[in-house]
N, C-alpha and C positions, 0 to 999 in steps of 0.2 A: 518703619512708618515715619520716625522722627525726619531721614533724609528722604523720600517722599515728600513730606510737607516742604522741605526748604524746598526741593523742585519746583512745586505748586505756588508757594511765595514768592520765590525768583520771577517765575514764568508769570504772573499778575504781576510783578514791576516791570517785567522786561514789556510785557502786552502795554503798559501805559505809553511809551516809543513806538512800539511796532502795531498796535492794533488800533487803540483809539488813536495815536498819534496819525496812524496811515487814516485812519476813518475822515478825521481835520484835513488832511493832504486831499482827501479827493473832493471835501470840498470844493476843491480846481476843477475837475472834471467837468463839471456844468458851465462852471466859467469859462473852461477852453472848448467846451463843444457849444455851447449857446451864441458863442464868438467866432470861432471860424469853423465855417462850415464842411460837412461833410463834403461838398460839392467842389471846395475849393482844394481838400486834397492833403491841408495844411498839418491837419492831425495825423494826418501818415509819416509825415517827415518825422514828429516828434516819437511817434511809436519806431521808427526806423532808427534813429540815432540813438533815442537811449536804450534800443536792444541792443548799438555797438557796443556801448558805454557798461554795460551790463558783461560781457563777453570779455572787454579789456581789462574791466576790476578785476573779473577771475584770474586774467594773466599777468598782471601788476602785483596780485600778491601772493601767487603760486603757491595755493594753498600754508602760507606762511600762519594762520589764523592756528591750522588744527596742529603745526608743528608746535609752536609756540606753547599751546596747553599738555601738547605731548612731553616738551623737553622739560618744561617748568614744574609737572608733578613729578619727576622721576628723585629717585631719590638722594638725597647731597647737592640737590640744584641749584646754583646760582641764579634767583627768579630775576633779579636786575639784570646779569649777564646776557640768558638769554633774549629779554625783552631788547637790550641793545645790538644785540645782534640780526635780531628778526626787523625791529627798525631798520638798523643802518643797508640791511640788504633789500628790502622792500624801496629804503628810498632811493639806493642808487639806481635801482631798475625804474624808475618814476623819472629820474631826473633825464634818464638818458631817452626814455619814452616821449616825452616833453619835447627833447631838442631834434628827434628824427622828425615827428608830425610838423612841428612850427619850420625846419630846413625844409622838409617835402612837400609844404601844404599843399600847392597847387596842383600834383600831379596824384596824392590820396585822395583831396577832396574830388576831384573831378574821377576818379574811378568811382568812388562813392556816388557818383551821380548829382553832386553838391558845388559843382563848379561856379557856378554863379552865389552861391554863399560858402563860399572857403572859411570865413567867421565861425559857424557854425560846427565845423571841425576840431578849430581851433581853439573853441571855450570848452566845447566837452571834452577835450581832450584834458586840459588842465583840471578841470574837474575831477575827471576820473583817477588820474595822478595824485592831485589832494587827498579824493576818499582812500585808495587805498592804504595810503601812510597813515589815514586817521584809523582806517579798520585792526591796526594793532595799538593802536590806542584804545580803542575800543574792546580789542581780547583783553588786552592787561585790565580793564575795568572786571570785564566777567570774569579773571581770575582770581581776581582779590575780593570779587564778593560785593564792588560798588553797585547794586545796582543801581540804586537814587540816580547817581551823577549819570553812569551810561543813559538816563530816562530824561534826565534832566538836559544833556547836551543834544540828545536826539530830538527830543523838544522845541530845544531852543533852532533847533536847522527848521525843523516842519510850522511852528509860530510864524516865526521871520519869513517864509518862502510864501506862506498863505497871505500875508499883510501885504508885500511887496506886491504878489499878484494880482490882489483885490484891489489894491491901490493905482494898476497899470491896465487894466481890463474894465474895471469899474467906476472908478474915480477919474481917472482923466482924460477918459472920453468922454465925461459931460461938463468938463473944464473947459472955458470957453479960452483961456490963455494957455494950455498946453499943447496944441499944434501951433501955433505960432512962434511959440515960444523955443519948440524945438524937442520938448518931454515927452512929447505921445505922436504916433505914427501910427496908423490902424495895420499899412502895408509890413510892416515888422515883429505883429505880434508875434508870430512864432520865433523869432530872434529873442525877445524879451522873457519868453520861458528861458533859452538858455544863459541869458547872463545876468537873471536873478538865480538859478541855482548856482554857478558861477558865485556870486556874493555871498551867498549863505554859507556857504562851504567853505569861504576865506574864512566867514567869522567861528565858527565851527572850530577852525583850524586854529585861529588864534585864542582861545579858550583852551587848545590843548599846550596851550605853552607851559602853563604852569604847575604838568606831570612830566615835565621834563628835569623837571628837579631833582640833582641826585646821579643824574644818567651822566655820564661824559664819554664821548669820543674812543677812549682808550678802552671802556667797554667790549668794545666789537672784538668779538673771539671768531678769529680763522677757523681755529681748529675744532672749534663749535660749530660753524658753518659747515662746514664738511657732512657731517654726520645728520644736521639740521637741511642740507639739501638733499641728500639721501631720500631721505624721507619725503619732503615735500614734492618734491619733482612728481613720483607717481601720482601726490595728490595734484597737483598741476593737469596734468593729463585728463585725471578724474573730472575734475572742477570744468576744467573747460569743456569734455564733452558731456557734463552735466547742462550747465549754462545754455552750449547748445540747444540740450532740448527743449529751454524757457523760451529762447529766443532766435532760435535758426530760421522757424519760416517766416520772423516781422524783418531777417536781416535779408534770406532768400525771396521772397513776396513781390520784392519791384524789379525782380530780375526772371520770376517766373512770368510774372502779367505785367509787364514795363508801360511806361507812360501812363497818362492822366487816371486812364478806368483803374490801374492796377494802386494808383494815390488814394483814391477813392476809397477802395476795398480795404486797402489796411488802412485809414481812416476809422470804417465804419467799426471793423473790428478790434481793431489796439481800444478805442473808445468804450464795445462793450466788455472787453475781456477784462476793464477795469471795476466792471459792478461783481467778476467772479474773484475777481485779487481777496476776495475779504478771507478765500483759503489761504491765500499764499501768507496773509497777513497773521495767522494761524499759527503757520508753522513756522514762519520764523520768529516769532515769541518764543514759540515753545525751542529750538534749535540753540537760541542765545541762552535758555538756558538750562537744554538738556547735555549738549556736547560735554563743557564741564565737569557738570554731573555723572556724568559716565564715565569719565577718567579716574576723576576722584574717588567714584563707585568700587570702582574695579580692585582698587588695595584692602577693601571692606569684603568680598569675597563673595557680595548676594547681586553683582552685576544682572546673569542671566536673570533672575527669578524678578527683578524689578524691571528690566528690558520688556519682559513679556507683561506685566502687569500695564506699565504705560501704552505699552503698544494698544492695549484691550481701549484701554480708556481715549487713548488719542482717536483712534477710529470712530466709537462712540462719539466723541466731540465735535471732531470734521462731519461727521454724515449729518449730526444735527445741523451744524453751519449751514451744509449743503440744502439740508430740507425748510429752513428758514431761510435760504434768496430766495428759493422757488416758488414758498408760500409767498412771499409778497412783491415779487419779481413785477407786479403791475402797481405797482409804489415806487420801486428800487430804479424802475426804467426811466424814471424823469431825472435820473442823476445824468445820463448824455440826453442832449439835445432829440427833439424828435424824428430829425433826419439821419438819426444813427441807429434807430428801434430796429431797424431790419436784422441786425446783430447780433439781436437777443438771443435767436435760434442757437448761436455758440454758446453762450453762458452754460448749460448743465453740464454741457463736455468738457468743459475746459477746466471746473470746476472738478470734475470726477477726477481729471486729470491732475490737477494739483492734489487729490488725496491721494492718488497713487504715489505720486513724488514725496510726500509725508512718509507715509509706510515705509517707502524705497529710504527713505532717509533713514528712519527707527531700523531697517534692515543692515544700513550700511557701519554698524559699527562691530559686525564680528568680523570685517577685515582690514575695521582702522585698531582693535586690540590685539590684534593677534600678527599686524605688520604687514599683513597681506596687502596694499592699499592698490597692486598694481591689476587687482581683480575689480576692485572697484573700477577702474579706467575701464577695463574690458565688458567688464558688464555696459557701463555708461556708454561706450562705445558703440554695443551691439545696437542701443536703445535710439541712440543719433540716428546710425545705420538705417533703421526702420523710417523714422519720422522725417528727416530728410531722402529717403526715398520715394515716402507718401504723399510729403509736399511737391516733389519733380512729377511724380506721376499725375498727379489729382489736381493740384492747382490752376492749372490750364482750364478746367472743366469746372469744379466746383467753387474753385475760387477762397475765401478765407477758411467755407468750412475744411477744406482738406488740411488748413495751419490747426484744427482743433479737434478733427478725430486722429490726425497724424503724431499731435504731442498724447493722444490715449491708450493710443497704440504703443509707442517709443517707452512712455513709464511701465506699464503692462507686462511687458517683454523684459525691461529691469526690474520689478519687482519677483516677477517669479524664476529667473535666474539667481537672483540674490539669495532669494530664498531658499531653493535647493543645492544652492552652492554653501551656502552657510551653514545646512544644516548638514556637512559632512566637517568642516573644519572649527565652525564654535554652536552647534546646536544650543537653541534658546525655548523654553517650552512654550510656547506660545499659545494661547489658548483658540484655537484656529475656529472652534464654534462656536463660542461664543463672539468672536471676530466676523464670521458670517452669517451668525444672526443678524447681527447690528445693521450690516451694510444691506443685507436681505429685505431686512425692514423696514430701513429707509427709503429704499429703492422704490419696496411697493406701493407704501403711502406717497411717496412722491409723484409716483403713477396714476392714485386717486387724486391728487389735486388737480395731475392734467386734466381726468376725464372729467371734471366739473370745472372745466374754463366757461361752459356755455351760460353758469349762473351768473347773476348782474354781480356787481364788484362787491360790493358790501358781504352779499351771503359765501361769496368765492371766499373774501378773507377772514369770513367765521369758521367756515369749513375747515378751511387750511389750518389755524391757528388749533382748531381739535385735535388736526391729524398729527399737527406738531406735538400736541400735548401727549399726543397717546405716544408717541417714537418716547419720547422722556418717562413715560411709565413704560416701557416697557424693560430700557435700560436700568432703571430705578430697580424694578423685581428683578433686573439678571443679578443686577453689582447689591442687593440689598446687605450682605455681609461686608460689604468694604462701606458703604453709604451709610449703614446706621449708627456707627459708632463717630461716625463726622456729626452726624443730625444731633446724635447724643453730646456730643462736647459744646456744642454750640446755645443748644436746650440748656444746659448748664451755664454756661457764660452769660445769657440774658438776667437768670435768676441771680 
């Protein structure tokens, strides 16, 4: 229980970055959809580029993140050694990334369909380079147990990116001297998203100077690399055709339905896929700092039997999530603009969809402990396989929704591959009924909230806010043996 708790405390500092931290960041969301409109198309470019950007972190750091905590807990390990070797390999792959995009710009950006803003290639590309050298700054924090500082620097990115924004969106288009002056341009705004994250990222970067202390050059072991690319490679393969499935059909979308109408549609939908991120925002709290955890677990010998316990509760957690947008989804929708509401109809699926990528995740570590990592690619593989077939077929016809039953499908098809593939080479006991109660229950209440859309808004969000209540009692009487002795310690700590 003792390491449980540290899990549960980790994952609240790490959600202060990834959850409320993201919660602040979409503050922007209104600001970029209240600004440029769905009609102009403009929202699409940025949904388009940073799913590049999303795609090339994976390949910039080639799974370097899970080697790194792989080789660092092993036993006799040089934790500085490795960390400079997983640096120095990450940053030559960055440096050399940097110099193909900035030689080739003009003939990527114009396949990209960005020809007339080659800029815009060209800042996210340095960005992406930046984060990923930071993302082993960042492992070495969740190795050592920082969480404060990794909350505190993730902070200081999502502060600074919200101020800038507000300050370029908000403030100085009612500045009577800043189009004259040269400071504000309306026709650029989507320019000024990428070289305000562009800034913050520098500053980010230079914050991390001063864990550079200690490291030197001479560090980088070859013959540590070796055995450290080994391994990561398969995760490379993994990662990217994971990634894929977040982001293939906002990178395939303007090449299935090309020109203005198809700007539009991934406009409407990157914009509402952003009111369903509050799962994505979930799990990757919980990720920063379950991974970890489960290495560390694992020399303690009660991996499996705590693997199945969170699983229980992670599920529980996400479906509440899920059942709380839904319930107030007629509040939540004035986060994008009202020429983007038509979108909304994606939000439950895309949302289902990220719980299944959760579970797929909680599934994926009986073939990162036991080595097998090249099953992981295979399964992720299958799962791309699917979802980029559903987008080539369906998108023609249906349009965004086929980018949001098509990533439902794609996790679907990896969760239950993983699952019965795992359970011949590291079975986990899972507790699979009480797993499908939870989601059983959510579903259904979630279905009564539909069927009473027709009541006026007030009574709709009494209702819902019951149905929510009862999903929490019901959980409550399942987990009452793990829940009462928490209720009990805390009872005690007021007195």
């Amino acid at each position: 229980m003792a390491s449980l708790r540290k899990l549960f405390t980790d994952s609240v500092v790490y959600g202060l970055s990834s959850i409320v931290g993201r919660f602040l960041n979409y503050l922007l969301v209104p600001v970029y959809t209240y600004h440029i409109s769905a009609a102009s198309g403009g929202y699409g470019v940025v949904t388009n580029l940073y799913a590049y950007t999303a795609l090339m972190l994976v390949v910039l750091t080639f799974g370097m993140e899970t080697t790194f905590f792989y080789f660092a807990n092993r036993s006799g390990a040089d934790k500085r050694r490795v960390f400079a070797t997983s640096l120095g390999a990450v940053g030559a792959v960055c440096v050399v990334f940097v110099a193909v995009v900035l030689l080739g710009l003009s003939p990527i950006s114009t396949a990209m369909g960005y020809a007339s803003h080659p800029e815009y290639v060209a800042v996210m590309a340095c960005v992406v380079a930046m984060d990923a050298v930071q993302s082993i700054f960042f492992a070495r924090l969740r190795l050592e147990g920082r969480a404060w500082r990794f909350a505190a620097l993730k902070l200081t990115f999502i502060v600074l990116n919200i101020a800038l924004n507000l300050m370029v969106f908000l403030v100085l288009p009612h500045w009577a001297g800043a189009s004259w002056m040269g400071w504000y341009d309306e026709s650029h705004n989507v320019g000024y998203i990428f070289y305000i994250n562009l800034l913050c990222t520098a500053v980010v970067g230079l914050l991390f100077l001063s864990d550079m202390r200690g490291v030197r050059l001479r560090m980088f072991d070859r013959s540590l690399l070796r055995p450290m690319l080994r391994y990561s490679l398969p995760l490379l393969l993994l990662g990217i055709v994971g990634i894929l499935n977040q982001v293939v059909d906002k990178i395939l979308f303007p090449y299935l339905m090309p020109g203005h109408e198809g700007e539009v549609q991934l406009s409407i939908y990157g914009a509402c896929v952003k009111i369903a991120m509050i799962m994505a925002m979930i799990t990757q709290a919980f990720r920063y700092a379950y991974e970890p955890f489960v290495f560390a677990d694992q020399r303690g010998g009660k991996s499996k039997e705590n693997q199945a316990v969170v699983m229980k509760l992670f599920v529980a957690a996400t479906m509440f999530a899920f059942m709380a947008v839904m319930a107030y989804i007629d509040v939540l929708k004035y986060v994008v603009g009202s020429d983007y509401h038509e979108g909304l109809r994606a939000v439950p699926i895309v949302m289902m969809a990220e719980i299944l990528m959760g579970i797929y995740f909680n599934l994926s570590f009986w073939y990162k402990l036991t080595g097998r990592t090249w099953w992981g690619a295979v399964m992720s593989g299958v799962g791309s396989v699917v979802m980029i077939g559903f987008n080539v077929a369906f998108v023609p016809q249906m349009g965004y929704m086929a980018c949001a039953w098509g990533g439902l499908c794609g996790y679907a098809v990896c969760v239950l591959l993983s699952f019965f593939i795992g359970r011949h080479y590291y079975p986990v006991p899972y507790d699979l009924l009480r797993i499908a109660t939870f989601v059983l229950c959510g579903l259904a209440l979630t279905f009564v909230m539909h069927m009473c859309h027709a009541l006026p808004l007030g009574w709709r969000l009494a209702v819902n806010t019951l149905l929510l209540a009862a999903y929490v009692a019901v959980v409550a009487v399942a987990e009452r043996k793990m829940i009462a002795p928490l209720i009990g310690k805390l009872t005690h700590l007021k007195r």
